[in-house]
C-alpha angles and dihedrals in degrees: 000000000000097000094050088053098036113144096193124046121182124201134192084249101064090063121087112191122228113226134191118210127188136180118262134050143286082003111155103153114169115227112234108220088045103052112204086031132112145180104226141196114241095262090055096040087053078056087050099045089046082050093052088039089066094041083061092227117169093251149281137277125204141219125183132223105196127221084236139006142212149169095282104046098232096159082071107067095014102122084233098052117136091257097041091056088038093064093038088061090046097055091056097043110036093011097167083059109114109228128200112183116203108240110205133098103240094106090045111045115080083233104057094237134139090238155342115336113220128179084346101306130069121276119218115204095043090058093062098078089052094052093042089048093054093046091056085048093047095047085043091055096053105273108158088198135010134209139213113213101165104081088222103164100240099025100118101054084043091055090041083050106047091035086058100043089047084051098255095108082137092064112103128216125223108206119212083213103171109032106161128203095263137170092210087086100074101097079052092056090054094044092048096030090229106134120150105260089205134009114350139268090261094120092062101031121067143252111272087218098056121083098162084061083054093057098047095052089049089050092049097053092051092055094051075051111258110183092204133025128217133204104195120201101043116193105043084043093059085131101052103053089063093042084056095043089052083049109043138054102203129079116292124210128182125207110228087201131212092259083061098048094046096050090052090045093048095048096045085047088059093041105248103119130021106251101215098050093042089055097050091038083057097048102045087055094050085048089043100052085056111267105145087194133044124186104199138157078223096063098104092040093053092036081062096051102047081047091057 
């Protein structure tokens, strides 16, 4: 009788899975704030993305962690990059497997920040031509999507502009459109090593008690013509993912970050909540308030239960 009068239905396909590649090989090294999580060499990565092909997830997305970094975050946009050869190797060996690839610099800069530091903050504008160049090398090197992480204002037209001149005006861009200022980061930071090496990110992600600003961020991506929009975090944003999905006609996806999975984790490791039921329970409100795509480090193990 539930199930016949079920609301909210989740499939495999609305998870995209968050990896983490690295350079090296036969690396599969667990991270140790986010248990069952890894970050992974690019053979071993080509082993996770079959895994989440037959699982029939939506896709992957994909974050880099560089053999070295600097002040101008050229690991980020260098055709060889780690993530540039990583999707090179997808796309011949699970080549049906759809790959977003994170655009930002946070991996990449010596510093840990989103851009270019000038005069001890950073600055905006300059960071554009980073951004739109890693996206062309992303799209050169096979990226069905690419994603925006930085919360750069501009970003997204300066990406639009740079993927058609280069001839990918069929790539679309997944805005991280909302990315608040939130502590539940911190077990990413760890798994990406890209911790803030002074100050915070505070002045480029947004207040936590704002959602007009929300709105108008959103609103403002759209116009410079985002294809996708993304609430990040999911679960304390609850609202705003339904304020976006009333407002906007375009697919909304929601980021269950790494701060969500661990507490749940943790929780489940000590006993206090039952890990499978609080993982399903999570998903399904973040589906229900409205969210099409979910990016979550919960998205095999909920593939196999909605498989059972």
């Amino acid at each position: 009788m539930r199930r016949l009068v079920r609301e909210t239905v989740l499939e495999p396909s609305d998870f995209v899975l968050p990896l983490f590649v690295c350079p090296g090989e036969g690396v599969r090294r667990e991270i140790g704030a986010m248990p069952g999580n890894y970050q992974l060499s690019i053979d071993e990565l080509v082993k996770e993305c079959q895994e989440a092909q037959s699982l029939a997830l939506g896709g992957v997305i994909l974050f880099g962690i560089p053999e070295s970094k600097d002040e101008t975050a050229s690991g980020a946009y260098d055709e060889h990059g780690i993530v540039q050869e990583a999707v090179r190797a997808l796309k011949r060996e699970v080549p049906e497997l759809l790959v977003i690839t994170d655009v930002c610099n946070c991996e990449y800069t010596s510093h840990g920040h989103c851009g270019k530091i000038v005069d001890g903050d950073v600055d905006n504008d300059a960071t554009l031509e980073w951004l739109a160049s890693g996206a062309v090398s992303h799209a050169k090197a096979g990226a069905d999507i690419v994603a925006p992480s930085d919360m750069m204002d501009g970003r997204v037209a300066a990406i639009r502009g740079a993927l058609d001149e280069a001839g990918f005006s069929n790539t679309p861009i997944l805005s991280y459109a909302a990315k608040y200022a939130s502590v539940f980061y911190g077990p990413f930071r760890e798994a990406a090593e890209s911790a803030p090496q002074f100050g915070d990110r505070r002045s480029y992600q947004m207040d936590p008690a704002n959602v007009r600003e929300a709105i108008r961020e959103i609103s403002l991506d759209v116009h410079e013509g985002a294809d996708i929009i993304m609430v990040k975090p999911a679960m304390p944003y609850l609202d705003v993912i339904r304020a976006a999905c009333e407002r906007f006609q375009l697919p909304v996806a929601a980021y269950q970050v790494s701060g969500e999975f661990s507490m749940i984790v943790a929780a489940a490791q000590n006993g206090w909540l039952d890990r499978e039921r609080a993982m399903m329970e999570s998903l399904t409100s973040i589906r229900r308030a409205g969210a099409e795509i979910i990016l979550t480090y919960f998205a095999k193990d909920a593939a196999r239960f909605l498989g059972a």
